[in-house]
N, C-alpha and C positions, 0 to 999 in steps of 0.2 A: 500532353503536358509532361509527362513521366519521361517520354522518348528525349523530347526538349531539352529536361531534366537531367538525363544522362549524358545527351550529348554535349552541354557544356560543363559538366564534371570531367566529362573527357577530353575538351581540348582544353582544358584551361584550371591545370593543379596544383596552386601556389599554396601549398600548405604544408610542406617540407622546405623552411624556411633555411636560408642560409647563417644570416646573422642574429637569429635568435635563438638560444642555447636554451634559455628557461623562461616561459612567461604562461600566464593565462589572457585567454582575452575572450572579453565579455560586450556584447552585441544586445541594445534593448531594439525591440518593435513593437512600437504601438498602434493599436486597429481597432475600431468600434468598442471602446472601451476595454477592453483586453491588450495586456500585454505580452511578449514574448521576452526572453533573455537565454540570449545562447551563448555559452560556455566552450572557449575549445582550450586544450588541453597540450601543451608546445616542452618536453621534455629533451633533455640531448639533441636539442635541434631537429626532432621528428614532431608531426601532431601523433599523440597519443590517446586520442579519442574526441568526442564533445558532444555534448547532451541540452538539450532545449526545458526550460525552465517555462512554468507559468503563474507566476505571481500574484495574488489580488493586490489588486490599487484602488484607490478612487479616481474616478476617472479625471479631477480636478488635477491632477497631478501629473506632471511634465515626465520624460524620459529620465531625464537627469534623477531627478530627485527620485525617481524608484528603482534604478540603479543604483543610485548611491546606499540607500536602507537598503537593500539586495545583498550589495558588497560587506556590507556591516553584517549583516546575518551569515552570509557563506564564508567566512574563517573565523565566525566564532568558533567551531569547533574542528579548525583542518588546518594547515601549516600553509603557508601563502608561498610562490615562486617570488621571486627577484623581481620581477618584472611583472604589472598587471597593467594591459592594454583597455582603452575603453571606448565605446560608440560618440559618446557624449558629454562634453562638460557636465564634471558634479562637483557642488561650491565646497566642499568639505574635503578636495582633493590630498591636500598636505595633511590635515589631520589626522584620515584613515591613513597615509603612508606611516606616518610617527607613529603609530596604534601597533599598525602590524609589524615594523621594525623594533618596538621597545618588546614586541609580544612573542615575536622569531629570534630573536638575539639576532640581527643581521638588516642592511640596509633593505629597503623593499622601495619600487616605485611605482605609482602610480600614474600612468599617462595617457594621452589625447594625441594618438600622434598625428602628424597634419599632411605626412608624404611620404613617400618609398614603402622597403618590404612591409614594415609594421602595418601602415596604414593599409595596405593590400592584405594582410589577417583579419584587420578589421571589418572591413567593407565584403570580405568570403564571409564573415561571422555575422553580420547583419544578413546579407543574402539569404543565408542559413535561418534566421529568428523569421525574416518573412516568409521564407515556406512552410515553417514550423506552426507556425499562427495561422499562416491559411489553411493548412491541414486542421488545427484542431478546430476553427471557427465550424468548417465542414463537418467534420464531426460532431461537434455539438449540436450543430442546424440537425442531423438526422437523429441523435440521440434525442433532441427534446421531440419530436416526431411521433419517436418510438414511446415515448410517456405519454403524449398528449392522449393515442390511440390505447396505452395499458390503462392509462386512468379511465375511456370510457368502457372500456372491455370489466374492467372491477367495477363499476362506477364510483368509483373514487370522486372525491368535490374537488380537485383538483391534481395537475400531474406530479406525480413524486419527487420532492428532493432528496431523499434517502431512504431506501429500500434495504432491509438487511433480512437476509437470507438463511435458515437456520438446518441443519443438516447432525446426522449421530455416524460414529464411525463405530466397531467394535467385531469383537470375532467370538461370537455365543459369548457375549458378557467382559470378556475378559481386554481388558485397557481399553476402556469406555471411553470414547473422545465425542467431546459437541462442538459443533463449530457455527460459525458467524460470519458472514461475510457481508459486507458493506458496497452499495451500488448508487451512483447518484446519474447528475447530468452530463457531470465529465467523465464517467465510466466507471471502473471498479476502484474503491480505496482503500488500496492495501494496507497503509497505516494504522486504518482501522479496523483490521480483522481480527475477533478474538475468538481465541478456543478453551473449553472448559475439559478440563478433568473431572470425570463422574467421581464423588466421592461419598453417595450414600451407600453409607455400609448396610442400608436394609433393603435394595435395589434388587429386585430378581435378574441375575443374569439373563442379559439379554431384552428386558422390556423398555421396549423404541418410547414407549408412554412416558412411561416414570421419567428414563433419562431427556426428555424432550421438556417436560414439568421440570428439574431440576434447573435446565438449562436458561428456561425462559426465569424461570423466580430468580437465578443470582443474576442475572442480565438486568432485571427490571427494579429489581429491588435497589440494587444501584446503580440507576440511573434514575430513581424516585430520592435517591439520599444528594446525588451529585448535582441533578438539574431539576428540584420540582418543576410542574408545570406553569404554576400560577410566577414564576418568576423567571419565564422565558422570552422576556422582551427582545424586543431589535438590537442589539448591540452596534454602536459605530464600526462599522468596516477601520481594521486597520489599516497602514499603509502599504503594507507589505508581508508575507507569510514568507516565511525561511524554509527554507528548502528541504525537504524530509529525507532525501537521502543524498550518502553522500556522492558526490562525482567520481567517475570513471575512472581511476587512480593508475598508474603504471601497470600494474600486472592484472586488467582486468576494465580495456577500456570499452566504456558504454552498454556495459550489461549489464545495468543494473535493472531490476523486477522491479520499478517504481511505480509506488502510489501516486494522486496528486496531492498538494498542497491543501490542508483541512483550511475549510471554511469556515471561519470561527462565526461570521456572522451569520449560522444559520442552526435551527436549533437540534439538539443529538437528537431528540426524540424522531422515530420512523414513519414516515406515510404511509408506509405498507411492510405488513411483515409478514415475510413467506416461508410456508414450513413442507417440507419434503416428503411427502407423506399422505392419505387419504384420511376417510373421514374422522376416523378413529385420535388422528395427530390433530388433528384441526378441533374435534373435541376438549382435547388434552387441553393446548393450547388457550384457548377459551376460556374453562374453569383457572387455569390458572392467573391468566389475565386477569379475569374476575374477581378473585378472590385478592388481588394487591389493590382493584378500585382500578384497574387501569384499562381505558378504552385505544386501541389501535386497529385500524384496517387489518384484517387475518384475510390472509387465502393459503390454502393448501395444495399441491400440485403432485399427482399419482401419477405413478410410471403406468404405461400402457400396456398392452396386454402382449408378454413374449417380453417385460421392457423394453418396445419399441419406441424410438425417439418419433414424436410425430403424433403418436397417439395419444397423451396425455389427456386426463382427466383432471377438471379444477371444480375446487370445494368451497365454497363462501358461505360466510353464518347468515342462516333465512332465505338461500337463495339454492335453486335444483342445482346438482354438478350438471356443467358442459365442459362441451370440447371443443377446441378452435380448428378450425380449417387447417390443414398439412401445412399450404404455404403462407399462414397468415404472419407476417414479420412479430406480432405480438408473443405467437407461439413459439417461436425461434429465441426473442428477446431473453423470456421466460428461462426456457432451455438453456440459455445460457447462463442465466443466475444461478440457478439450480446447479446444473454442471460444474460452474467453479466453489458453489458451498462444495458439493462432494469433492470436487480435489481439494480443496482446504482439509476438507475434515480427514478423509484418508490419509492426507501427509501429515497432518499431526497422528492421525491412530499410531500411524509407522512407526515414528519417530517415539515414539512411547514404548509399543513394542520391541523395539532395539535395543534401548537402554534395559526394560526389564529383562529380555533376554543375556544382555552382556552382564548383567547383576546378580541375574538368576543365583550361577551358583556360587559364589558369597554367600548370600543370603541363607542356604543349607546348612553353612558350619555355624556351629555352637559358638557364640562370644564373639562373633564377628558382625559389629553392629555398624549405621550408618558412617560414623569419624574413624571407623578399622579400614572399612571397605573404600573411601574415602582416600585414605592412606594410601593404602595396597594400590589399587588404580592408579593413583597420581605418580607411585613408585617404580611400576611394572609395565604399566601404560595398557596393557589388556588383559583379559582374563587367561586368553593360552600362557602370555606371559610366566601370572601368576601361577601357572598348574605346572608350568615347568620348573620353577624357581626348587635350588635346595634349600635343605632350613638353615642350613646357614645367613642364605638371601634373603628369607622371609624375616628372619633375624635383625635385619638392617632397618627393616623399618618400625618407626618409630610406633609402641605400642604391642608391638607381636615380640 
């Protein structure tokens, strides 16, 4: 299919259009209640990238109409081309142009073209949204696979809609980072990845314990204040989920690290929450749970012995640690949740680290406090800067 794939990308590359200087154009697919919307991106007469969107809908809802709420959500907050191409009649066509025209200072159109180059963007931009949808349907068929089998491996009462994954960064204590990462049945969602700053000042440098209790109490404590449980009903599916990140803009097309689209109708609370760590984390974990009143699935997952990938040890409350088979795709699964908490949490540790380093020394002189330093920085733009600066130039800014 791949080869297939290629070989008509190769004879057939109508996407360096002639008479189209500036437009977007936008391709819906719909399949087994799933949508697709592929986006391509037509700049100085070059495609300039394009990226596959996947929306919830109710599946009572026609192409049109979830393009058209799509389009309404994708320049709420981005500048529209002159020209936006579309798959399919939507009834609100002239209004959304008047919207984006009074909102651009500038004419914008909106069209449905019916023949030539245009239509030939469109029909490659569709072609595109059905590959795009048949790839992720596959993917989802083996991702929920992969839960069906983690749920009887934990015995879990059913397969997980959100897993979130809890990991500590830090170097003997010092710029404590915890991180969070968020896994479901469309894969990882980065949108919702959050990292904590340790900030108990009675914390022993260095105890994975303390900072792991810290981490789970502000995590849980608000999400007990934002979603109690007793008032986590089904909520109606909206029509449409707007797009978390932005599109592949001129200097930087189609890289973007995207999440997918948060599924409002499903509740934040976690089916299973996994902590990095042996018995001792998974202890932690527990009492602290405990003591907010809150019951969730705990498992804990130890590096192997050499930290060998492959060997891992898991830790369930009331139940002996085991280990899974080398090749069992559940142990891999696992391994990979874990793996991307750790690079979460390290790139935040870093990124902590850096800034304290570039601050560091500021922070030495006497009388030089956060709105000095603040100053100087935004003045000099880095600290060699500042260390070379005469006093005359340190003179210049405001407050020294």
């Amino acid at each position: 299919d791949r080869l297939a794939a290629l070989s008509a990308i190769q004879s057939h590359q109508g996407v360096n259009p002639r008479g189209v200087e500036e437009a977007d154009v936008f391709a819906v697919h719909q399949q087994g209640g799933f949508y697709c919307v592929e986006v391509f991106f037509f700049r100085t007469g070059q495609n300039w990238g394009n990226r596959a969107y996947f929306p919830k809908a109710d599946r009572s809802h026609g192409p049109g109409e979830v393009l058209s709420a799509f389009l309404a959500q994708f320049y709420d907050d981005r500048p529209p081309p002159r020209l936006i191409l579309v798959s399919h009649p939507i009834e609100d066509a002239e209004l959304l142009a008047a919207a984006l025209s009074t909102k651009s200072g500038r004419k914008i159109e909106v069209s449905l073209p019916q023949r030539g180059e245009k239509k030939d963007l469109v029909d490659h931009a569709l072609a595109n949204a059905r590959e795009a949808l048949g790839r992720k349907l596959a993917e989802t068929s083996s991702q929920q696979n992969l839960l069906r089998q983690l749920a009887e491996t934990f015995a879990l009462p059913r397969p997980p809609r959100r897993i979130e994954v809890y990991d500590n960064s830090h170097i003997q204590g010092s710029n404590a980072v915890g991180a969070m990462i968020v896994a479901g049945p469309e894969g990882f969602r980065k949108s919702q990845y959050r990292k904590f700053n340790i900030r108990s000042a009675e914390l022993v440098p260095g105890d994975d314990f303390a900072m792991m209790r810290e981490v789970l109490e502000r995590r849980f404590k608000r999400l007990l204040a934002e979603a109690p449980r007793e008032g986590n009903g089904e909520q109606e599916a909206p029509l449409v989920v707007s797009p978390i990140e932005a599109p592949p803009g001129p200097a930087q097309p189609d890289r973007v690290e995207g999440g997918e689209p948060d599924e409002h109708e499903e509740s934040p609370w976690p089916d299973l929450v996994l902590i990095d760590g042996g018995q001792g984390q998974l202890s932690a974990a527990r009492e602290t749970l405990a003591g907010l009143g809150v019951q969730v699935p705990l498992a804990a997952i130890a590096k192997g012995p050499d930290r060998d990938a492959g060997r891992e040890t898991f830790f369930l409350p009331g139940r002996d640690s085991f280990k899974l088979p080398p090749r069992d795709p559940v142990l891999y699964f696992v391994e990979r949740l874990r793996d991307e908490a750790h690079r979460f949490a390290i790139g935040s540790h870093r990124a902590r680290r850096k800034r304290d380093l570039r601050e560091a020394g500021l922070q030495e002189i006497a009388g030089i406090g956060p709105s000095r330093k603040r100053a100087l920085l935004h003045h000099f733009g880095t600290l060699k800067a500042i260390e070379r600066a005469a006093v005359t130039d340190l003179m210049q800014v405001d407050g020294i």
